[in-house]
C-alpha positions in Angstrom: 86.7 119.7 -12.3 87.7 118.9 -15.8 85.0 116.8 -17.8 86.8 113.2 -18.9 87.3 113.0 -22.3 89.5 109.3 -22.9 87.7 106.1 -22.6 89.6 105.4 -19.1 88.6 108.2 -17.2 85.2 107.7 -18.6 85.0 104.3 -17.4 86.1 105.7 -13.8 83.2 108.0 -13.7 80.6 105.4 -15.0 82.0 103.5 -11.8 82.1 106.0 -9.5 78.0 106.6 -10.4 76.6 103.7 -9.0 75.4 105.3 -6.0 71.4 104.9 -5.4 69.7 107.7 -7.1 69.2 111.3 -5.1 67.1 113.9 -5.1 65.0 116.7 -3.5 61.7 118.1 -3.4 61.3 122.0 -3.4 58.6 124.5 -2.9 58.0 127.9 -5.0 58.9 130.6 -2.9 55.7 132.8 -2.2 58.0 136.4 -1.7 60.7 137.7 -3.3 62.4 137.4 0.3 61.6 134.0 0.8 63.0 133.4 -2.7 66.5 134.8 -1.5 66.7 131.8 1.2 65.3 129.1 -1.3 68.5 130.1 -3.4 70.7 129.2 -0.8 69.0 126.4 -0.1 69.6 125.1 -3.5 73.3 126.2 -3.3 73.8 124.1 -0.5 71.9 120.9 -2.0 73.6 121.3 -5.0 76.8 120.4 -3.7 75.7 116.7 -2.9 75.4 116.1 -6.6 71.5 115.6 -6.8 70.1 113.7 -9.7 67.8 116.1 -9.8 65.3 118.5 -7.9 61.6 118.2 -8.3 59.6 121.8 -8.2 56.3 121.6 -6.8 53.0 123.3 -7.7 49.6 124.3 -6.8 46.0 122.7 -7.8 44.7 124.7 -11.0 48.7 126.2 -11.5 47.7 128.8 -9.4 51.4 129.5 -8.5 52.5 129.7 -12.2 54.5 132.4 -12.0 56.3 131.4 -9.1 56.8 127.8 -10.3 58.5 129.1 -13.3 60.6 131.8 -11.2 61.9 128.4 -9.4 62.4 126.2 -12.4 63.9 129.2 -15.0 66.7 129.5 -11.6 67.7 125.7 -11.5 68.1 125.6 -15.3 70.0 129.0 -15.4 71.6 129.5 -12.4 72.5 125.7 -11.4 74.0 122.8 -13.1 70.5 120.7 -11.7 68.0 119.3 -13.7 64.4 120.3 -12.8 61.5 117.6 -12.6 58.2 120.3 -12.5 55.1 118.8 -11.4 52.2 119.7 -13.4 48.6 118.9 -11.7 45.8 117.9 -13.3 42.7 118.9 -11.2 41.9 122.4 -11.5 43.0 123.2 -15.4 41.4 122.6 -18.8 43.4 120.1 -21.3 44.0 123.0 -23.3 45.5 125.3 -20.1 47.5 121.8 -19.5 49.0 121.4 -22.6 49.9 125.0 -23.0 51.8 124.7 -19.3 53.5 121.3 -20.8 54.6 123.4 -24.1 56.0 126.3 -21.9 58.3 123.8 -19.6 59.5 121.9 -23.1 60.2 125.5 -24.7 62.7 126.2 -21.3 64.4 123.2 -21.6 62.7 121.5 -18.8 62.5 117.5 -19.7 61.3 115.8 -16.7 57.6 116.0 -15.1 55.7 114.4 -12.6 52.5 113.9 -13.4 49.8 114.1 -10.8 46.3 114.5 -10.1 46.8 117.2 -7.7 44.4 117.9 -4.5 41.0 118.0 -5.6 39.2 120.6 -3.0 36.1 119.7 -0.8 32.6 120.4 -3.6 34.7 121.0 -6.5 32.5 119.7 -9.6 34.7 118.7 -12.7 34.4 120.4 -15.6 33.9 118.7 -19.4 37.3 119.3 -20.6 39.0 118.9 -17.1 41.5 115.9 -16.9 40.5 114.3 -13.1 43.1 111.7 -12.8 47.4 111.2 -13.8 46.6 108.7 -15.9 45.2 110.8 -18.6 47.5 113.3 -17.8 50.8 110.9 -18.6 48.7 110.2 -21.7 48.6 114.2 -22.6 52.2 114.8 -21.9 53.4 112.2 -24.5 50.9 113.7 -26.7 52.3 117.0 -27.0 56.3 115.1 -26.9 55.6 113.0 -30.0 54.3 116.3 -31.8 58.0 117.8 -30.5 59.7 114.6 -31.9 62.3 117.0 -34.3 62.5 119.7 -32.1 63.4 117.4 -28.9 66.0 115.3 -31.7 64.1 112.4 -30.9 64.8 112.3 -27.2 62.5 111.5 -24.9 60.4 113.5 -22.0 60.8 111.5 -18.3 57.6 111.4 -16.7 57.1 110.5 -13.4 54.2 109.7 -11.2 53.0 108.8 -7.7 53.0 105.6 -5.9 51.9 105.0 -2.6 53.1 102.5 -0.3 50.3 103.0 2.7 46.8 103.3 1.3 45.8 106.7 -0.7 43.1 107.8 1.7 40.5 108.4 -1.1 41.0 104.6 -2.6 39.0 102.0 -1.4 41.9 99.3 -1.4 45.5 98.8 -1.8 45.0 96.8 -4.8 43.1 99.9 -6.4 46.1 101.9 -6.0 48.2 99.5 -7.4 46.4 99.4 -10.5 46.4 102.7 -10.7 50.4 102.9 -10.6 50.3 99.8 -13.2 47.6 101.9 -15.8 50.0 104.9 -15.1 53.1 102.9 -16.5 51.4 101.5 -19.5 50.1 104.9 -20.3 54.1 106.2 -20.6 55.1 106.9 -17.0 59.1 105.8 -16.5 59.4 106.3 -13.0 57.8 106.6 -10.0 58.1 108.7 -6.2 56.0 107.6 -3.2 54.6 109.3 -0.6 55.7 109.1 2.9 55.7 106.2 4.5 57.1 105.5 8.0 57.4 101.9 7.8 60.1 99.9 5.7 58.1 96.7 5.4 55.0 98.6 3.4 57.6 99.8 0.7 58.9 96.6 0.5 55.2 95.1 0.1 54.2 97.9 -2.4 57.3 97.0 -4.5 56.9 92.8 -3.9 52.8 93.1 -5.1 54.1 95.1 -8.3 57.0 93.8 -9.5 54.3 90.3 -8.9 51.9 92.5 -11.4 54.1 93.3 -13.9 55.4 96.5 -13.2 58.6 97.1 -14.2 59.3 101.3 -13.8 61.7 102.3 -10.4 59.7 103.3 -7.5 61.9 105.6 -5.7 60.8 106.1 -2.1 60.5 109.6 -0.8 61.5 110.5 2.9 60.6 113.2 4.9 63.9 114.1 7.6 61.9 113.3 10.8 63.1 116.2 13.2 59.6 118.2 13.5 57.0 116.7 15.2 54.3 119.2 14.0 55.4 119.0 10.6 54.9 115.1 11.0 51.7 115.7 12.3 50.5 118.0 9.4 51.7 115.0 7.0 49.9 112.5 9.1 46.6 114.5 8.3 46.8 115.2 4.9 48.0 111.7 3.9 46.8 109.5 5.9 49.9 107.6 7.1 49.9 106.7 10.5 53.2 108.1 12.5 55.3 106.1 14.6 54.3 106.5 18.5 57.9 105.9 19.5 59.4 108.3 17.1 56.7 111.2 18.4 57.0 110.4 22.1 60.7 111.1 21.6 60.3 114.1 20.0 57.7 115.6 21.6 59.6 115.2 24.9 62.8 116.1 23.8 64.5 118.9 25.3 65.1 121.3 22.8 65.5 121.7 19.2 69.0 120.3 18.5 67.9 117.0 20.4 64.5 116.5 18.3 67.2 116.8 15.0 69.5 114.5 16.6 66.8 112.3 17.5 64.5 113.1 14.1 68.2 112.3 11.8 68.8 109.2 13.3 65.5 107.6 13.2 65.1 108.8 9.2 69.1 107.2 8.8 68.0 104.2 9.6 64.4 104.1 8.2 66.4 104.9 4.8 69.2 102.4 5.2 66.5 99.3 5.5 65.2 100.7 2.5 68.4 101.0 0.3 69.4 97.6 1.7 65.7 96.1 0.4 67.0 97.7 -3.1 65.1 100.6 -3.4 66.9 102.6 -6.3 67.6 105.9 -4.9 65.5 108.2 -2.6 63.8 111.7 -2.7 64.1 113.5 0.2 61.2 116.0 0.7 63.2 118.9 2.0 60.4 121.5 3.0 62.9 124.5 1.4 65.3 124.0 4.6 68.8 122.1 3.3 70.3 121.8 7.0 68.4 118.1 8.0 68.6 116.8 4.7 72.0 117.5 4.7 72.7 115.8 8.0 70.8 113.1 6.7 73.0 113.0 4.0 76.0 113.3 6.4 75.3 109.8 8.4 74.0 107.6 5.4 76.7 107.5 3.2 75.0 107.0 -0.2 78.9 105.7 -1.8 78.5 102.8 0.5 75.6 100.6 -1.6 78.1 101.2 -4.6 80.3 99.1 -2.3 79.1 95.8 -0.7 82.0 95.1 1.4 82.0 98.8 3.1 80.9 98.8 7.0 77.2 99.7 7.4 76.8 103.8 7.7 75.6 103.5 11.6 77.8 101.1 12.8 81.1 103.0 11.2 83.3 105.8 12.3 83.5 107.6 15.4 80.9 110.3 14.3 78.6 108.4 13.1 75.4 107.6 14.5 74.7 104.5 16.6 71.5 102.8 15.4 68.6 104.1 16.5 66.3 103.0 19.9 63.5 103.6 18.3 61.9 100.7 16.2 59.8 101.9 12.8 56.1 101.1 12.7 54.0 98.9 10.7 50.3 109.4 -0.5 50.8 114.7 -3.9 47.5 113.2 -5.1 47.0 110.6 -7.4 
C-alpha cells in the first residue's frame, strides 16, 4: 500500500487509527528450531497491524543472545517496533547500562522496565539495582547522554502495574505507589499483569487516576484456552482463576472445545475492559499466534473507533454469542 502523501489522505489515516492500542508479548526462542516457528508466528501477528511487540527476557540477561536474535529479526525482518524488557535483579548498573546502550545502538526505542524475578536466597549485591524504579531512572540516564545522537527524541519506557495484589507487597496501596514513584521517575506507559476480573482493572485505574497518575495502563490478557497454562499463571502470580471458566475447560471434550470455550470467555473479559476505556490491550501470546488471532477474529478492535457499531458478540452470524460463563472477582515489579 502506497504511504499518503496529501493532507486528505493523511487525515483519512489519522481517522482510521483510532482503534484501542494492540500488541503482543513474545518469548526468545531457546533453539534454532524453535526459532523457525517463532518467525512464523510473528509473520502471522504481523498482519493485524500491532503497535508493537514486546520481547521478553531472563533474570540476570541470561538469555542475551537469544533476546537480541529476536529483537535484531523484528527490526530487520518486520515492519514492527520492538519494546525489549530489560530486568533489573540479577545484573550490575554497569552490565545494565551496557545492555540499554546495545538496544539504543540497534535502533530499539521502547523498554519495559522491570524488576525481574528475584530467585529464592539470592543476596543483593552493592551495585545491583533491586527495584524498576531505579531502573526507569537509569534508562533516562543513559537517553539524555544520547540526546544528539537520538535527535532529541525520546526513549518510551514502560513498566508494570498490577491490578490484583503483587504477591510479595503487603497491600494494594503499596503497589500503587509503586506504579506512581515509577511514573515520576520517567515511565510513559504501563502493562498489567493478568487479571481475570474486569472490576479489579477498573479499580486499579479508578484509585490512580484518584492519585494522580496520569500514564496509560494498558491491560494485558492471556487467551484463556489452556487450563494448565492458567494454572501455571495462577501460581506464579498469584491471581486467583475463575472456577467457572476452569470447570469448563477442564471438562471439555477435546481441544477445539477448550479454544472455543477459552476465546469466548477472554472476548468478553476484553470487551468489558475496552468498554471501561482501557486504551488498548497486550495480549500475552506464549509464541503460538493461532488463539490470539481468534481472539482478534471475534473482538473487532475497529468497533471502539465507532460508537454506533453493534457490540462484537451480539453481531454477525459468526460471531460469538456472549459467554455463559460470568468473570470472577502481576513480570516482577
Amino acid at each position: 500500500m502506497t504511504a499518503p502523501t496529501t493532507l486528505p489522505e493523511l487525515e483519512r489515516t489519522v481517522a482510521s487509527r483510532r482503534r484501542p492500542a494492540l500488541s503482543y508479548e513474545l518469548f526468545p526462542a531457546r533453539t534454532d528450531t524453535t526459532f523457525e516457528r517463532l518467525r512464523d508466528t510473528i509473520a502471522q501477528l504481523e498482519t493485524t497491524a500491532p503497535d508493537y511487540v514486546s520481547v521478553t527476557s531472563r533474570t540476570g540477561q541470561r538469555n542475551l543472545a537469544r533476546v537480541l536474535e529476536l529483537t535484531d529479526h523484528v527490526l530487520r525482518e518486520t515492519d514492527l517496533r520492538p519494546l525489549v524488557h530489560v530486568t533489573s535483579i540479577g545484573s550490575s548498573r554497569a552490565e545494565l547500562r551496557t545492555v540499554v546502550e546495545a538496544l539504543l545502538d540497534r535502533g530499539v526505542r521502547g523498554i519495559l522496565a522491570l524488576r525481574g524475578d528475584q530467585e529464592e536466597g539470592h543476596d543483593l549485591e552493592d551495585d545491583e539495582i533491586p527495584f524498576a524504579r531505579p531502573l526507569v531512572d537509569l534508562i533516562r540516564e543513559v537517553e539524555r547522554e544520547r540526546t544528539a545522537a537520538l535527535a532529541g527524541g525520546r526513549v518510551s519506557v514502560g513498566v508494570a502495574a498490577y491490578p490484583h495484589r503483587h504477591p510479595e507487597s503487603p497491600t494494594s496501596q503499596h503497589d500503587l505507589e509503586v506504579l506512581l514513584s515509577k511514573e515520576r521517575a520517567g515511565a510513559d506507559f504501563a502493562i498489567t499483569q493478568v487479571f481475570f476480573d474486569p472490576a479489579e482493572y477498573c479499580a486499579l485505574i479508578a484509585k490512580a487516576r484518584d492519585a494522580g497518575l496520569r500514564m496509560p495502563v494498558i491491560p494485558g490478557f492471556v487467551p484463556a484456552t489452556n487450563p494448565r497454562r492458567l494454572e501455571r499463571l495462577g501460581e506464579l502470580s498469584g491471581v486467583p482463576l475463575p472456577r467457572d471458566l476452569m470447570h469448563s475447560l477442564e471438562t471439555a471434550r477435546d481441544e477445539s472445545e477448550q479454544r472455543r470455550i477459552g476465546v469466548r470467555w477472554t472476548v468478553d473479559l476484553i470487551t468489558r475492559v475496552l468498554d471501561a476505556g482501557a486504551p488498548g490491550l497486550h495480549l500475552f501470546t506464549f509464541n503460538r499466534h493461532a488463539e490470539s488471532l481468534d481472539v482478534l477474529e471475534f473482538l473487532d478492535l475497529d468497533r471502539w473507533s465507532d460508537p454506533t457499531a453493534p457490540s462484537p458478540t451480539t453481531s454477525g452470524p459468526t460471531a460469538p454469542g456472549p459467554t455463559t460463563i460470568d468473570p470472577t472477582t502481576g513480570d516482577a515489579r
